[in-house]
C-alpha positions in Angstrom: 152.8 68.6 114.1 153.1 71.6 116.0 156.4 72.2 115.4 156.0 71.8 111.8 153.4 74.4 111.5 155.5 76.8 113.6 158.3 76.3 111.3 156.2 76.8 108.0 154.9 80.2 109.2 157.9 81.8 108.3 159.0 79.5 105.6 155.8 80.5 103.3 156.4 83.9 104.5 160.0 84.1 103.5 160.1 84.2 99.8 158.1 87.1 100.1 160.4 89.3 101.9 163.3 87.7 99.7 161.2 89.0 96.5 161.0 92.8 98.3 164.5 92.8 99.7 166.7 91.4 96.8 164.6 92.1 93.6 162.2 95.0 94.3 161.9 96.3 90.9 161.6 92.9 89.2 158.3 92.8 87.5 157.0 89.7 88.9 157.4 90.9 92.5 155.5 93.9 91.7 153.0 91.5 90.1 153.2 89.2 93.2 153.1 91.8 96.2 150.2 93.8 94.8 148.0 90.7 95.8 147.4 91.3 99.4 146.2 87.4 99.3 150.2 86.7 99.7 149.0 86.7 103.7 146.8 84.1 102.9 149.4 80.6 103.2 150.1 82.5 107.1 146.6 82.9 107.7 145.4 79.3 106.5 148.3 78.0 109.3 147.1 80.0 111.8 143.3 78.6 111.4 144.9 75.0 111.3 146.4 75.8 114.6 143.6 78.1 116.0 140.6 74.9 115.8 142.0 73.0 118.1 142.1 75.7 120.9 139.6 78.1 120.1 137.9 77.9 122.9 141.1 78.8 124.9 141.7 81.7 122.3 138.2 83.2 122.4 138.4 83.4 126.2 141.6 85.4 126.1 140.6 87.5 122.8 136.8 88.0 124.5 138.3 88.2 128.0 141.8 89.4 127.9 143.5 89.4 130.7 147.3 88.7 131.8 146.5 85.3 133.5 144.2 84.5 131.1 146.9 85.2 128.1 149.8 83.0 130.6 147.2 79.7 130.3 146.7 79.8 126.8 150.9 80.3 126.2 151.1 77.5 128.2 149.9 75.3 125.2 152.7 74.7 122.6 149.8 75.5 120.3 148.9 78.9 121.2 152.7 79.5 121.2 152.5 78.8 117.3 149.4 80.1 116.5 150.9 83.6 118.0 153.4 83.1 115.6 151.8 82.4 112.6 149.7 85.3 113.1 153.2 87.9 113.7 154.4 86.3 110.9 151.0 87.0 108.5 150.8 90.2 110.0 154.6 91.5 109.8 154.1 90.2 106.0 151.0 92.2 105.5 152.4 95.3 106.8 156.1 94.4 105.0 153.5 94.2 101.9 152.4 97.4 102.8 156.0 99.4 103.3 156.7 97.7 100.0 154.4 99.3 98.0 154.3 102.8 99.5 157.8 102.7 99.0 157.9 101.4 95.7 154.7 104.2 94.5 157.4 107.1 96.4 159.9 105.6 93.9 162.3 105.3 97.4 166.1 103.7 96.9 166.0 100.1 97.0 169.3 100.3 98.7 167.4 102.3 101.9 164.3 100.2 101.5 166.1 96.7 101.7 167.7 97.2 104.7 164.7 98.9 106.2 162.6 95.9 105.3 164.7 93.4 106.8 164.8 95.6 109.9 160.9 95.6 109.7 160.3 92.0 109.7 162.8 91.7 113.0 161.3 94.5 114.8 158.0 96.0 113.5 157.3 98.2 116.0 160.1 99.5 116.2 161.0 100.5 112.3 157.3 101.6 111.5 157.5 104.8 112.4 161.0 104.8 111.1 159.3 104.0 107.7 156.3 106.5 108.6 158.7 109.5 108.4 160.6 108.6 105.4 157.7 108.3 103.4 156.6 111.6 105.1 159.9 113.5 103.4 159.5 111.6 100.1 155.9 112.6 100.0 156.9 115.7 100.4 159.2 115.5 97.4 156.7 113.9 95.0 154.8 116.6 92.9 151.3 116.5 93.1 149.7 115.4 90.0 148.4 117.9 87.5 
């Protein structure tokens, strides 16, 4: 069972990102991302995965420590439930660089790749993201 819910993190994640990658401008996706609740299938995962072990969790999230985090990643479980939640959460931000992106009227053809590169490496590419939307800001007149 674990497995399974490991896997379906990303699955119910990934038409998501196909929607902002491949057809950004497509009205439905529009219509689709501007519901933050598109989270909400990674989030319902992680809980199914977090019951089991949450006393285990709470001690490390309460109590964080490096041997404490090395126990609970011990447990296939956790190992999942870490996942579903980098999943959710790369999706909410992706979500987020989305919309910014699509408000800053920026290039799909810069954004695609940019948003592939986010779900990959998050860390990484947000500030990449931060200071391209700083220059189009920059470009976009203020309102009247």
């Amino acid at each position: 069972m674990t497995s399974l819910l490991f896997d379906l993190a990303f699955y119910v994640a990934a038409p998501f990102w196909v929607l902002m990658v491949l057809a950004p401008r497509w009205p439905v996706t529009e219509r689709i991302m501007a519901s933050p609740a598109v989270v909400l299938p990674g989030v319902a995962i992680w809980l199914v995965l977090a019951v089991p072990i949450f006393p285990e969790l709470w001690t490390a999230v309460t109590s964080p420590s490096l041997e404490v985090l090395r126990d609970l990643v011990a447990d296939d479980r956790a190992i999942a439930l870490l996942w579903a939640q980098i999943i959710a959460w790369d999706l909410f931000l992706g979500r987020w660089v989305y919309l910014e992106s699509r408000k800053l009227d920026m290039h799909p053809l810069l954004m695609g790749p940019l948003l592939v590169a986010l779900v990959l490496l998050s860390p990484v590419v947000l500030p990449v993201f931060l200071a391209l939307r700083t220059r189009a800001r920059r470009k976009v007149p203020l309102p009247a």
